[in-house]
C-alpha positions as CSV (number, residue, x, y, z in Angstrom):
1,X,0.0,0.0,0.0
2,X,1.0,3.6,-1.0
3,X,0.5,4.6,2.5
4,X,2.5,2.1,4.7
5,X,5.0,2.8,2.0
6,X,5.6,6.6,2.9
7,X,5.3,5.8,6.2
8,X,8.2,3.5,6.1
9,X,10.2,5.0,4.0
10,X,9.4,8.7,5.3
11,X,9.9,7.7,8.7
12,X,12.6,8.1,10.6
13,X,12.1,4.9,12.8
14,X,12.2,1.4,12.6
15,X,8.0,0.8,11.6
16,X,8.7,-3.2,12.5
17,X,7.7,-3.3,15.6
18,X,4.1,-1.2,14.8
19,X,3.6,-3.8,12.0
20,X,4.3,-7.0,14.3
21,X,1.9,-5.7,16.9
22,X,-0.6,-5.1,14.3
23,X,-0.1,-8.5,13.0
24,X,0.1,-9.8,17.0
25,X,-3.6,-8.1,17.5
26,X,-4.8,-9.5,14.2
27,X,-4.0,-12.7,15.9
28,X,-5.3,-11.8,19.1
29,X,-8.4,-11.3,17.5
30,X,-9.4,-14.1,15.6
31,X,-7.7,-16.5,18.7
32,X,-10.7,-15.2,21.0
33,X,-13.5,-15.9,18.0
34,X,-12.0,-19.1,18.1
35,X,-12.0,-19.5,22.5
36,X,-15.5,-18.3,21.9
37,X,-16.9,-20.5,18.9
38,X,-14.8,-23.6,20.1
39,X,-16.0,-23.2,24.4
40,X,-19.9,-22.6,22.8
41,X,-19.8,-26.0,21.9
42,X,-18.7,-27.5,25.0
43,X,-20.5,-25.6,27.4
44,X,-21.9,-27.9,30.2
45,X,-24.5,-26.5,33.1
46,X,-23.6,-26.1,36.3
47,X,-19.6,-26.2,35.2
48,X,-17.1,-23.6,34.8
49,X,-14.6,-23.9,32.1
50,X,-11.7,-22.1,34.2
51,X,-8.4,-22.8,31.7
52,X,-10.3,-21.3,28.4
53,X,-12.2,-18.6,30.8
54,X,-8.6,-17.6,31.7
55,X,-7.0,-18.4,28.0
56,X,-10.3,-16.0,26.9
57,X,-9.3,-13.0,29.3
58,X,-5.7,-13.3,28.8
59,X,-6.1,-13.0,25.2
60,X,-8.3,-10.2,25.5
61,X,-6.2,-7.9,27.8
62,X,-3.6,-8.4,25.3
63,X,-5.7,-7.4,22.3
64,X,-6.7,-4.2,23.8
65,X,-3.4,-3.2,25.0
66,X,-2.1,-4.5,21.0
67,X,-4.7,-2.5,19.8
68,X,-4.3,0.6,21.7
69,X,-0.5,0.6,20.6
70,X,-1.2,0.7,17.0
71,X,-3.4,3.3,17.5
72,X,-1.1,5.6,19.4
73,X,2.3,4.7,17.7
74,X,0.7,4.7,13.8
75,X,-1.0,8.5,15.2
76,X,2.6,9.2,16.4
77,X,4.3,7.7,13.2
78,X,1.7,9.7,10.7
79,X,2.5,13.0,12.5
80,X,5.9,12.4,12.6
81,X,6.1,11.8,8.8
82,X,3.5,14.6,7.6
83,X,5.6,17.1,9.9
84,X,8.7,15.5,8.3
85,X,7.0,15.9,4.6
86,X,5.8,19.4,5.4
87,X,9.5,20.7,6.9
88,X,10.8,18.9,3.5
89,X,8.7,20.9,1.1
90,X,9.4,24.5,3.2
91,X,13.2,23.8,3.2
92,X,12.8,23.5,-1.0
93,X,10.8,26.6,-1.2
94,X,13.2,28.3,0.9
95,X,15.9,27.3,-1.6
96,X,13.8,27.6,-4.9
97,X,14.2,29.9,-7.7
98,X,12.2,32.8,-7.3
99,X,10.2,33.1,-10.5
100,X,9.6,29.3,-10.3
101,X,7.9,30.3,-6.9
102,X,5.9,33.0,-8.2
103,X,4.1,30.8,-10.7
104,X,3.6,27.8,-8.3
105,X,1.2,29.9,-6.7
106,X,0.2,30.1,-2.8
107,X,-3.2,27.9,-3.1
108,X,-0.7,24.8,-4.2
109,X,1.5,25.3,-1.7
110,X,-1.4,25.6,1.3
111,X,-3.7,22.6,-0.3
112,X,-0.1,20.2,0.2
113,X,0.9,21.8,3.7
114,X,-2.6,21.7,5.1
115,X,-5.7,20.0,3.7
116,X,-3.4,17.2,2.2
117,X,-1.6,17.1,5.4
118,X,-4.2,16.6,7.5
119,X,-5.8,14.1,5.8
120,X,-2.7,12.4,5.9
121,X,-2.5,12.1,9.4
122,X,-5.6,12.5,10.7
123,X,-6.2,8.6,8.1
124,X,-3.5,6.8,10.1
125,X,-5.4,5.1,13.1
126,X,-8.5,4.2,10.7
127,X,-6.3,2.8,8.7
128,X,-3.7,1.5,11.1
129,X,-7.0,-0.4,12.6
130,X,-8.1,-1.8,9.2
131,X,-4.9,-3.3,8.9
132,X,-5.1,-4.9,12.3
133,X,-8.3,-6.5,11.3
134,X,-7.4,-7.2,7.6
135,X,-4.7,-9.8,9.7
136,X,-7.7,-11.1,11.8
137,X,-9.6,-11.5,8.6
138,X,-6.9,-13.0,7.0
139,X,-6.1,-15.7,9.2
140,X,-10.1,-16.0,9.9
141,X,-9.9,-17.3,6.6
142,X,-8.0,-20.6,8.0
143,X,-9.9,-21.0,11.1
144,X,-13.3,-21.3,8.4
145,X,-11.1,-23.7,6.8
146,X,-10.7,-25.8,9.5
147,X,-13.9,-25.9,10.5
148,X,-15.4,-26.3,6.7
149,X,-13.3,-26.7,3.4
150,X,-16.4,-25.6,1.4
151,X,-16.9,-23.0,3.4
152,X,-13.7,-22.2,3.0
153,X,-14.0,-21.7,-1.0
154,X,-17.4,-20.2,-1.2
155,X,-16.0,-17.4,1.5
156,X,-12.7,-16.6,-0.8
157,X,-14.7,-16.7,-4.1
158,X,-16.9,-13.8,-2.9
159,X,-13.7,-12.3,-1.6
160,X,-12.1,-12.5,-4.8
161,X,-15.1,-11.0,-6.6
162,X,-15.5,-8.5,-4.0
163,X,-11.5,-7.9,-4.9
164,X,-12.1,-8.2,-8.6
165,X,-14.8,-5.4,-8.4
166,X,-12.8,-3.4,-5.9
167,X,-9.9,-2.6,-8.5
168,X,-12.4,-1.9,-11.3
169,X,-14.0,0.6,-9.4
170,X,-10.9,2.4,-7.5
171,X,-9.4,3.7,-11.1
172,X,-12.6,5.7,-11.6
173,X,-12.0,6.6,-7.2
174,X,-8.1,8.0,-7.8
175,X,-9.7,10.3,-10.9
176,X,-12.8,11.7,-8.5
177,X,-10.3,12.2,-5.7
178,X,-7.7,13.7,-8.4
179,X,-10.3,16.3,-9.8
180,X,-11.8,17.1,-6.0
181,X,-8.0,18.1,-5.3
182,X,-7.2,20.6,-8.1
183,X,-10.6,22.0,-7.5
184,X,-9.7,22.6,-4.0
185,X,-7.1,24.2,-5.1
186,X,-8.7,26.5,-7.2
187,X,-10.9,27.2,-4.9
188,X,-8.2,28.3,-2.1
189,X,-6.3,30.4,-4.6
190,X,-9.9,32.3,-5.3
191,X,-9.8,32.8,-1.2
192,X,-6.4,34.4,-1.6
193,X,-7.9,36.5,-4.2
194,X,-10.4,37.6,-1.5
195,X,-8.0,38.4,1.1
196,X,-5.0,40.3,-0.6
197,X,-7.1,42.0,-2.4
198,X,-10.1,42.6,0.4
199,X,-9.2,46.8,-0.2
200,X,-9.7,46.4,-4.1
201,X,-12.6,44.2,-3.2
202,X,-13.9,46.5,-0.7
203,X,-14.3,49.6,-3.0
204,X,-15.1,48.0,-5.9
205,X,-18.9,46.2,-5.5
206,X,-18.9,45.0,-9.2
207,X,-15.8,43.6,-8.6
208,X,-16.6,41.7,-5.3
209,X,-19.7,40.2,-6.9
210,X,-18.0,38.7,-10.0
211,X,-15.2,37.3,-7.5
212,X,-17.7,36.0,-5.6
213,X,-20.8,35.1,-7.5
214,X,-19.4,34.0,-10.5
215,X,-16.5,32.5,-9.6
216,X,-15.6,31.4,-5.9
217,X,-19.5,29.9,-5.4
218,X,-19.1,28.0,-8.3
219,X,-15.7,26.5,-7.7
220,X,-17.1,26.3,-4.2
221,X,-20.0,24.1,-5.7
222,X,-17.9,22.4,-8.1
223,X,-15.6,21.0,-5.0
224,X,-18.5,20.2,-3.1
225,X,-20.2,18.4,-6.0
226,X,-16.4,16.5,-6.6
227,X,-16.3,15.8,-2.9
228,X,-19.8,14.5,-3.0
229,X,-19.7,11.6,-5.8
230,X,-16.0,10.3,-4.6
231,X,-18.2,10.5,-0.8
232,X,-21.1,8.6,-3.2
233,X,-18.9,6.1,-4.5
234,X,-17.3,5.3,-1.2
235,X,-20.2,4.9,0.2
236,X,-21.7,2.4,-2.1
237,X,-18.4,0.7,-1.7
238,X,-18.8,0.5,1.7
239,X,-22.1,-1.0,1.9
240,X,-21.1,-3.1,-1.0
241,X,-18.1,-4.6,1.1
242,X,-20.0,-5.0,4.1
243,X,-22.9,-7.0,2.8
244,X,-20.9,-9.4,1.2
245,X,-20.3,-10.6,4.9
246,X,-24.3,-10.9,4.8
247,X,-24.9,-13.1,1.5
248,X,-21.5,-15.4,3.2
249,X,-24.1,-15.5,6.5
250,X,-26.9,-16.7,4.0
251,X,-24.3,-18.5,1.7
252,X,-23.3,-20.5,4.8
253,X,-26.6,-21.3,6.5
254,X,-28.8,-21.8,3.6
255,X,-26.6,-23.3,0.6
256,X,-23.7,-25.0,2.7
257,X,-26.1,-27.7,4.1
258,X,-27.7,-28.7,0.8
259,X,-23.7,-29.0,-0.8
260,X,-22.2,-30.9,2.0
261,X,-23.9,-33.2,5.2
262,X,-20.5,-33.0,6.6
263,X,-20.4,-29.0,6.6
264,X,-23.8,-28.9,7.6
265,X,-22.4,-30.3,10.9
266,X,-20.4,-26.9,11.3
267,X,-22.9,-24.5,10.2
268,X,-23.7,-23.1,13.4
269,X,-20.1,-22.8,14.3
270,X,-19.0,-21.4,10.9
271,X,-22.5,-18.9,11.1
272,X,-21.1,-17.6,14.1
273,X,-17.5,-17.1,13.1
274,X,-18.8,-14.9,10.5
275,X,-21.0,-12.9,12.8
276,X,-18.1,-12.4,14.9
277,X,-15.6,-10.7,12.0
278,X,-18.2,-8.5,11.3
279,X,-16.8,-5.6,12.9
280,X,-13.5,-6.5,11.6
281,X,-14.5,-6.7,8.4
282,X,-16.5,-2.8,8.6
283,X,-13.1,-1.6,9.8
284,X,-11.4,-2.9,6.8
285,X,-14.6,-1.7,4.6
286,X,-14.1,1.8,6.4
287,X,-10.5,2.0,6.3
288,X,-10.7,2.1,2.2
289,X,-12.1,5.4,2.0
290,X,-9.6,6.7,4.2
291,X,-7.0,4.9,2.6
292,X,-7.6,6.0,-0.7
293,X,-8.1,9.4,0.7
294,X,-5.0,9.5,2.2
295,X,-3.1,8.0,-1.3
296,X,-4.6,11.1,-3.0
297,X,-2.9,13.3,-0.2
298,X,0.2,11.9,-0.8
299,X,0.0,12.1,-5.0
300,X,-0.9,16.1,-4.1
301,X,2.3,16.6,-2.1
302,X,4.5,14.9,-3.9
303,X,3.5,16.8,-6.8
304,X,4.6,19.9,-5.2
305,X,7.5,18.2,-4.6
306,X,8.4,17.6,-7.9
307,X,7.2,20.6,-9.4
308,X,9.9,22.4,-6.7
309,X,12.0,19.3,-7.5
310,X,12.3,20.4,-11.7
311,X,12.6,24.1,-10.8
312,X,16.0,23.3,-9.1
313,X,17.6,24.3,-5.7
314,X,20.3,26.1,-4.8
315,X,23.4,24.8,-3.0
316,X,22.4,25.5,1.0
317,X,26.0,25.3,1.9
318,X,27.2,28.9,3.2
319,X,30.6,30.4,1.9
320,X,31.6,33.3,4.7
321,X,34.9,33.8,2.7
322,X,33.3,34.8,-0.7
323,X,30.8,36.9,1.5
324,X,33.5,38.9,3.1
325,X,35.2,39.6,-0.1
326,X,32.2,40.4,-1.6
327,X,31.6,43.2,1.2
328,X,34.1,45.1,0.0
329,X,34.0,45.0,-3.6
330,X,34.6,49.0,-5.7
331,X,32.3,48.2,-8.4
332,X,29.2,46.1,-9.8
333,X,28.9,45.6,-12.9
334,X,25.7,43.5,-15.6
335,X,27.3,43.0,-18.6
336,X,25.5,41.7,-21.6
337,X,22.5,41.1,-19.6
338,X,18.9,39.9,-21.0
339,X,15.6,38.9,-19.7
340,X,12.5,37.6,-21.0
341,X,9.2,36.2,-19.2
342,X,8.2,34.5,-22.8
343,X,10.6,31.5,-22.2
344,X,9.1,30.5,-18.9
345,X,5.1,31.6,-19.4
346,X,5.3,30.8,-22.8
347,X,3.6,33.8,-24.8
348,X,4.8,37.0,-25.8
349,X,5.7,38.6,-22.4
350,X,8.2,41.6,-21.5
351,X,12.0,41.5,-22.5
352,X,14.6,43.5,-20.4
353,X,18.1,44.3,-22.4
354,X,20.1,43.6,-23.5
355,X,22.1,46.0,-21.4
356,X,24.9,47.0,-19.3
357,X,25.2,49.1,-16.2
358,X,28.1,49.8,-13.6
359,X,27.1,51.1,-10.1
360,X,30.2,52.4,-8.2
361,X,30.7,51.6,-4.4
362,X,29.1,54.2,-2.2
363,X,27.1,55.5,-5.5
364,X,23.9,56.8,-4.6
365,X,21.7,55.8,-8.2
366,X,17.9,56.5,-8.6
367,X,15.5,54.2,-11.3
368,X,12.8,56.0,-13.0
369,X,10.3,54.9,-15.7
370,X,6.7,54.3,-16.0
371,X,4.5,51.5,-14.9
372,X,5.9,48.0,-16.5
373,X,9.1,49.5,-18.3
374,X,11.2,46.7,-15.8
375,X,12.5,49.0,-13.0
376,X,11.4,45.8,-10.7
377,X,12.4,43.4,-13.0
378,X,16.1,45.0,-12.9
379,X,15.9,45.1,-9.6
380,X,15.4,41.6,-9.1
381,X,18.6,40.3,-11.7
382,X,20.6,42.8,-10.0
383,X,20.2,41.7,-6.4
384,X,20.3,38.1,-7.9
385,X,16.6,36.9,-7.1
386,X,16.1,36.5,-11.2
387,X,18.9,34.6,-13.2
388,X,19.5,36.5,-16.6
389,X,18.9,34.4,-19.6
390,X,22.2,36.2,-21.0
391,X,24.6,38.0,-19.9
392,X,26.5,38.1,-16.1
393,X,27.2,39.8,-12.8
394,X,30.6,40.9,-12.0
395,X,31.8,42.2,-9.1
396,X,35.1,43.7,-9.3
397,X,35.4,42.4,-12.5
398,X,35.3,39.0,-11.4
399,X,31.7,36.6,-13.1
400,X,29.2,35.9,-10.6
401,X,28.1,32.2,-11.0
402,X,25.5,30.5,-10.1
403,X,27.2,28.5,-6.9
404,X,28.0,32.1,-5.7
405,X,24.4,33.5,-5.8
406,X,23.7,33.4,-2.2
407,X,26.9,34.7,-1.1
408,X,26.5,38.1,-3.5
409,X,22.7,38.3,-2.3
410,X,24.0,39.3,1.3
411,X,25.1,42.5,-0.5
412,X,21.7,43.4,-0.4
413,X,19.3,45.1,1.8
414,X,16.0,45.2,-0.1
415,X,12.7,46.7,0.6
416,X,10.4,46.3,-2.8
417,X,6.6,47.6,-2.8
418,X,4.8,44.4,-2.0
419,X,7.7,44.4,0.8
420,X,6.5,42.1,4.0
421,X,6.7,43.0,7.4
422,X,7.5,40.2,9.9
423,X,6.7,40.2,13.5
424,X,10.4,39.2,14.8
425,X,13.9,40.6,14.0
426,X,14.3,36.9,12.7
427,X,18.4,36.1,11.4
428,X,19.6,39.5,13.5
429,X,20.8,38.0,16.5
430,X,23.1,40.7,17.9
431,X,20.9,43.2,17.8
432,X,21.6,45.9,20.6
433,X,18.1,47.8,22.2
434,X,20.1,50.7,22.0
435,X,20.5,50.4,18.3
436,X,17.0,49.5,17.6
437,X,15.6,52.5,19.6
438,X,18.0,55.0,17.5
439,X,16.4,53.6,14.6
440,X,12.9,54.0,15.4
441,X,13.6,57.6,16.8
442,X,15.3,58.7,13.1
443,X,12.2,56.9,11.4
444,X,9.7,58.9,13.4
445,X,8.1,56.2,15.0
446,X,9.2,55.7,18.0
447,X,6.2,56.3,19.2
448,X,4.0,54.0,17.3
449,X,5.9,50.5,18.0
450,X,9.3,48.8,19.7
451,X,10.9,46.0,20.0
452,X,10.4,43.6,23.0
453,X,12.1,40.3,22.7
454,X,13.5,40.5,19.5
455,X,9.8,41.4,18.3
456,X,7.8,44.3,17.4
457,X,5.1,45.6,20.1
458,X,3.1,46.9,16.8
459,X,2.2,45.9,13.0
460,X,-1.1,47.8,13.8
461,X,0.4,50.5,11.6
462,X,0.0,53.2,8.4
463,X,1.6,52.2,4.9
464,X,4.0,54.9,5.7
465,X,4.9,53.4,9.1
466,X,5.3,49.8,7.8
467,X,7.6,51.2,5.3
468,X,9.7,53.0,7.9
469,X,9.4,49.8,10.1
470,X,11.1,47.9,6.9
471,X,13.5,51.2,6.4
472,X,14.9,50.5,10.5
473,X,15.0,46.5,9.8
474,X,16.8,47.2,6.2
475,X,19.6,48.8,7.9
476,X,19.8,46.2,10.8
477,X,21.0,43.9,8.8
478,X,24.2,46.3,8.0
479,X,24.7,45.2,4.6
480,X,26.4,47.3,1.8
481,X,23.7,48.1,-0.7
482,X,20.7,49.2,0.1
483,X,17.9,48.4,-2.4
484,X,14.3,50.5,-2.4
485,X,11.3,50.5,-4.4
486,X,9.3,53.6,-4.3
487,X,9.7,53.4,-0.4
488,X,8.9,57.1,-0.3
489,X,5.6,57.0,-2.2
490,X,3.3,56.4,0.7
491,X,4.9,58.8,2.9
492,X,3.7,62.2,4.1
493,X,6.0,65.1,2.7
494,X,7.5,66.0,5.9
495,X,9.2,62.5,6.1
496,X,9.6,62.4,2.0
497,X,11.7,65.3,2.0
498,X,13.7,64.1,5.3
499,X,14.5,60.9,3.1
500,X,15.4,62.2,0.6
501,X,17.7,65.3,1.6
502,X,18.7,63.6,4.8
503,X,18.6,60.2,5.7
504,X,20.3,59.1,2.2
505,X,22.8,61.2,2.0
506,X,23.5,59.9,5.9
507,X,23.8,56.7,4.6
508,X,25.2,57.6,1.6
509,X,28.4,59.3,4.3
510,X,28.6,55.7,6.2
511,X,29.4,54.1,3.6
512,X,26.7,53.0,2.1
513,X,25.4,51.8,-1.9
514,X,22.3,52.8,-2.3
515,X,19.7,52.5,-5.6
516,X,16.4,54.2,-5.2
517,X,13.3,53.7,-7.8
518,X,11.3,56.5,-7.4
519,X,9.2,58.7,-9.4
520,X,9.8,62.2,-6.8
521,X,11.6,64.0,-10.2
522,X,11.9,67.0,-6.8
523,X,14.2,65.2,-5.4
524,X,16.1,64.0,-8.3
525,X,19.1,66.2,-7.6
526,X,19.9,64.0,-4.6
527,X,20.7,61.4,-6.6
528,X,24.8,60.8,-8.5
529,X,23.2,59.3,-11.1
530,X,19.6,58.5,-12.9
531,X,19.0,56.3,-15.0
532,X,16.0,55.7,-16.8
533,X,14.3,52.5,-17.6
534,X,11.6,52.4,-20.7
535,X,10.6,49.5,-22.8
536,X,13.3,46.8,-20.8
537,X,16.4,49.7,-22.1
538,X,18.6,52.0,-19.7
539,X,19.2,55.5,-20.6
540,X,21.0,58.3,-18.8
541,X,18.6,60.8,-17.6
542,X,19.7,64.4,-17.7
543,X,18.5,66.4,-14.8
């Protein structure tokens, strides 16, 4: 089974000892149908029969305590692997290319980490049970044997058709469960829709309806309706599998006599051997909708897996040496460099270069251009977050390859406009109060949030503020260049022309490289250089 599979091979445990008990309570369990058939027949008034009353309790006590340990250690072993699973597929997206990431899509990645996930785990003790009783069943089938061979054969021919019909219905199962899945997804990426854009949603009624009227309540109803007919089919299944035990009960009591006179002699005994794996048998019945639930679970994530698999990873190893060297380079330099969304989305899409551009150490360079001329796009290849189709980096002359990507991306602080704001100083360990607190004061908002704990006291704030919050982490992290995209567009004018006339050309004194996009043409004069970006070309802009 798919399942049991994962769970071996995803665990980091030996499973043999889980799959021996679970054998061991199988056993357990067919051993006291057999105490109980086998004392029925020898039961004499007035007398106890002490040595199977004690055989009978012994065996019973063991099969609850063999029971409850496959239930706690296959709940234990399922969270273990789904946590395992879902730590696996955030370490790749940490380590992902970017633009790979961007056209995965959120919805993917939350359907794998969390409704797949859950189902994954929350499956394991229904089916850890059905696999406890699918040993009782199986070695049921011997104890029927022994007490009838022709009971025997007529109980595994309707087990093999049951199987035979089994398999020719699941195939149709995996394509319900399949299509339930991507709508699902579909459906969560029209929530995210919802809630990043709730402000464009909010003023905009025509747009809310259509968002939501014709097109989340339909996908809605479509992944209900999906959810429904696989729920349909499993549950015909179900009753299906459970009343073949009732035509074997009818099989046994009415058709075994007229076949056999010696079998008849065992039709009480056989009758009630079958009444007993009943409720064995409805675990095993139950356990395949959660089973083939939990298959589909596992198809979804590793499908994310291999779509973050194809887009490649980069090499986690850290290189402090080439970072240090790095820190203290004179020049920066895109040589040759091209760009073109056509050759991953496949349609005619925006091109950048080719071009060239040198940005000295300690240069203090504004971007300008209009909407969609690739001032973000350059952005990106410069600070290493896009790979150039052509072209290269060089830093002091010397080619920036690929294996050296992370170690030139700690040049960079970077705030871009869909910048986010997290709740801890997270990767700034040495942090001083003192440091923070100057910070906040020279952003103006010292009195709108802190830091307590290596976390903010308050996200509760403006645009403006959240962009000033970024500003104070930005220089934190004490790297060389600092990287902003139109970080002054949301800010009153007071604190515009502070920016501008003061708090770069501060930065600009310490040392610092700093390229601004902007669009203040006021403030242009600040600037060493501006360049202007139209149509995926750079031009020198005269002021």
């Amino acid at each position: 089974m798919e399942f049991l599979r994962v769970l071996r091979s995803e665990s980091d445990r030996d499973t043999r000892n889980l799959l021996i008990v679970a054998v061991f309570s199988g056993i357990l369990g067919i051993l006291l149908v057999a105490l109980i058939v086998g004392s029925a027949q020898k039961v004499s008034p007035g007398q106890l029969d002490t040595v199977n009353l004690a055989t009978f309790i012994f065996c019973l006590v063991a099969y609850v305590f063999a029971r409850r340990y496959v239930a706690i250690q296959s709940s234990a072993l399922a969270e273990r692997v789904v946590m395992k699973m879902r730590l696996r597929i955030l370490e790749k997206i940490r380590f992902s290319d970017l633009l790979q990431y961007e056209q995965l899509g959120r919805s993917q990645i939350y359907s794998a980490l969390n409704e797949s996930a859950i189902t994954l785990a929350s499956g394991s003790t229904y089916i850890a049970s059905g696999f406890s009783s699918s040993v009782m069943l199986f070695f049921a089938m011997f104890y029927v044997a022994y007490l009838s061979v022709l009971a025997f054969v007529m109980t595994l021919a309707i087990i093999v058709i049951g199987i035979i019909w089994f398999f020719h219905t699941r195939e149709r199962l995996n394509k319900q469960l399949s299509k339930s899945s991507e709508k699902e997804t579909e459906f969560l990426a029209l929530v995210q829709h919802l809630l990043d854009g709730f402000k464009e949603v909010k003023i905009n009624r025509p747009r809310s309806d259509d968002l939501y009227g014709n097109y989340t309540v339909p996908v809605a109803d479509q992944a209900r309706n999906l959810k429904l007919e696989s729920d349909r089919s499993f549950a015909w299944m179900s009753a299906i599998g459970q009343n073949f035990l009732y035509v074997l009960l009818a099989v046994t009591i009415f058709v075994l006599p007229a076949l056999s006179v010696g079998s008849s002699e065992n039709v009480v005994q056989v009758a009630t051997a079958i009444i007993f794996i009943m409720g064995p048998l409805g675990e095993v019945v139950g356990s395949v909708p959660v089973l083939m639930r939990s298959n589909a679970a596992i198809e979804n994530i590793r499908r994310l897996e291999s779509t973050l698999d194809v887009a490649g990873l980069e090499a986690v190893t850290e290189d402090v040496a080439t970072e240090v060297k790095l820190r203290s380079f004179r020049h920066l330099s895109l040589r040759g460099i091209s760009f073109a969304y056509e050759r991953r989305l496949g349609n005619e899409a925006f091109k950048l270069g080719p071009l060239d551009l040198t940005i000295q150490a300690n240069e203090l360079l504004f971007f300008i251009g209009g909407n969609g001329s690739g001032k973000s796009t350059m952005l990106k290849i410069i600070t290493g977050l896009y790979a150039a189709d052509t072209g290269s980096i060089l830093v002091d002359d010397q080619v920036v390859y690929g294996e050296n990507l992370p170690a030139y991306r700690t040049l960079f602080s970077i705030i871009f406009t869909d910048f986010h704001l997290f709740d801890r100083l997270y990767g700034l360990k040495n942090v001083t109060a003192d440091a923070v607190e100057q910070l906040l004061v020279e952003m103006r908002i010292r009195d709108a949030t802190g830091v307590k704990d290596g976390r903010f006291t308050n996200l509760n704030l403006s645009t403006g503020q959240k962009k000033r919050l970024a500003l104070t982490v930005a220089l934190l992290e004490q790297r060389p260049i600092l990287v902003f995209d139109e970080v002054a567009a949301d800010q009153d004018p007071g604190f515009r022309k502070y920016f501008y006339e003061v708090l770069l050309r501060r930065w600009q004194s310490q040392g610092k490289t700093i390229i601004v996009v902007t669009h203040d043409d006021h403030y242009f004069h600040v600037a060493d250089r501006v360049l202007k970006m139209e149509f995926g070309q750079l031009e020198e802009y005269t002021i």
